[in-house]
C-alpha positions in Angstrom: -57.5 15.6 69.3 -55.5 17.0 66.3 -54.8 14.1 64.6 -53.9 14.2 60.8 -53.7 12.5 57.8 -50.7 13.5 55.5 -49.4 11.8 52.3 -46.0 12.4 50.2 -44.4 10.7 46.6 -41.7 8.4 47.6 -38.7 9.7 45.8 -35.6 7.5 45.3 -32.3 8.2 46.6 -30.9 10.6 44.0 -34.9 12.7 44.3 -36.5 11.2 41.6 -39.8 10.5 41.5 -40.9 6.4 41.6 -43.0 5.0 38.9 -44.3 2.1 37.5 -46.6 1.3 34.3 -48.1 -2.2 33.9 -47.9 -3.7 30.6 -50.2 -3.1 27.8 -52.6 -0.2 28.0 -52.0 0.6 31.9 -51.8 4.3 33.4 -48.2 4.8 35.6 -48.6 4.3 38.6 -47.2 6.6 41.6 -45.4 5.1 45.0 -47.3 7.2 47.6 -46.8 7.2 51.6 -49.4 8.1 54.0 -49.3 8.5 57.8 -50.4 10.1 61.0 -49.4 13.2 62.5 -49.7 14.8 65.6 -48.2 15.4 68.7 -45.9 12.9 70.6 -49.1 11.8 73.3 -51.7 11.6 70.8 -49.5 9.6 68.7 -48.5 7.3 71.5 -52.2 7.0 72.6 -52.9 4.9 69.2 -52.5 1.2 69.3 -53.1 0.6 65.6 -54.6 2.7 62.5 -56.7 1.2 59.7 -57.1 2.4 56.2 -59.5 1.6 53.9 -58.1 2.6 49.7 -60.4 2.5 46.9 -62.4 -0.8 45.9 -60.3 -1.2 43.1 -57.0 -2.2 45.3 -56.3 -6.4 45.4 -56.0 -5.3 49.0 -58.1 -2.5 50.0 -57.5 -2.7 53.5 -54.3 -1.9 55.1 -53.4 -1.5 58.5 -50.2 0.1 60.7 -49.7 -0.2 64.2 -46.1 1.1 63.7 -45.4 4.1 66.3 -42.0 4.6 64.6 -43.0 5.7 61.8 -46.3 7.5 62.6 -48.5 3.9 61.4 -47.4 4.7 57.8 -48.2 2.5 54.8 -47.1 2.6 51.3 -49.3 2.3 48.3 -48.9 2.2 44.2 -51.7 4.6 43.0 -52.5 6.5 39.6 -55.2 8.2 40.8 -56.6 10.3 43.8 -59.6 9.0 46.2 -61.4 9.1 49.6 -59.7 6.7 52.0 -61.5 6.1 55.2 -58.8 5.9 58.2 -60.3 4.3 61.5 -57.2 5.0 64.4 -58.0 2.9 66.9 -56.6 4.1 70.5 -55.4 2.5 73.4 -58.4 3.3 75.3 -60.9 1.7 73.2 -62.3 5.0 71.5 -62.1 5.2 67.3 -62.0 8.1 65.7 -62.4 8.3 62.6 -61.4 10.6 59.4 -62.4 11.0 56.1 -58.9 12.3 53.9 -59.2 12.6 50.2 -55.8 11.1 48.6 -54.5 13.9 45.9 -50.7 14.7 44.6 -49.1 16.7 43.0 -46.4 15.8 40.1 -44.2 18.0 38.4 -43.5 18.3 34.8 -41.7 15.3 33.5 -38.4 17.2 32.0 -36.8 13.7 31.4 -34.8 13.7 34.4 -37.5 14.6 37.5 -38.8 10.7 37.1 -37.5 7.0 37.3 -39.2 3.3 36.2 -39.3 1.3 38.5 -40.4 -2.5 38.4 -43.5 -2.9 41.1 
């Protein structure tokens, strides 16, 4: 099985990058999308996929059993972590990966990033 786990910055319409800062002291906060890839039959062999974030989340476990787009979810993050993904198949089986969430951000030029409210 070649199964993958990928992960890219949302971007708004015009290619800006999304953020969002709480108030007071908080670190921005980056709208990140992670999904499955592979080929058309191991993709259609998965019923649902699980992800497990970082303790910290309010809700640290999210799941996707949307084929369409390859069980996707979207997350606010400021920083990178392990996220345990559990892709539970038709057929019973689990198999499991281990993915380390990173990004990368450009330099902010004043024009490459937009606020957003959460």
């Amino acid at each position: 099985m070649t199964l993958t786990v990928t992960r890219q910055v949302i971007k708004n319409p015009a290619g800006k990058i999304k953020f969002w800062k709480p108030s007071g002291n908080g670190r921005e906060h980056f709208h990140v999308g992670i999904w499955i890839e592979g080929t058309k039959s191991e993709l259609d062999s998965i019923e649902h996929v699980e992800y497990t974030l970082h303790p910290s989340f309010k809700r640290p476990i999210r799941s996707s059993s949307n084929r369409a787009n390859k069980f996707s979810i979207t997350i606010w993050t400021w920083g990178m972590f392990m996220i345990d993904v559990a892709i539970h198949l038709r057929d019973g089986s689990i198999h499991r990966i281990q993915y380390y969430l990173t990004y990368d951000l450009p330099e902010d030029d004043g024009g490459n990033y937009v606020a957003v409210d959460e």
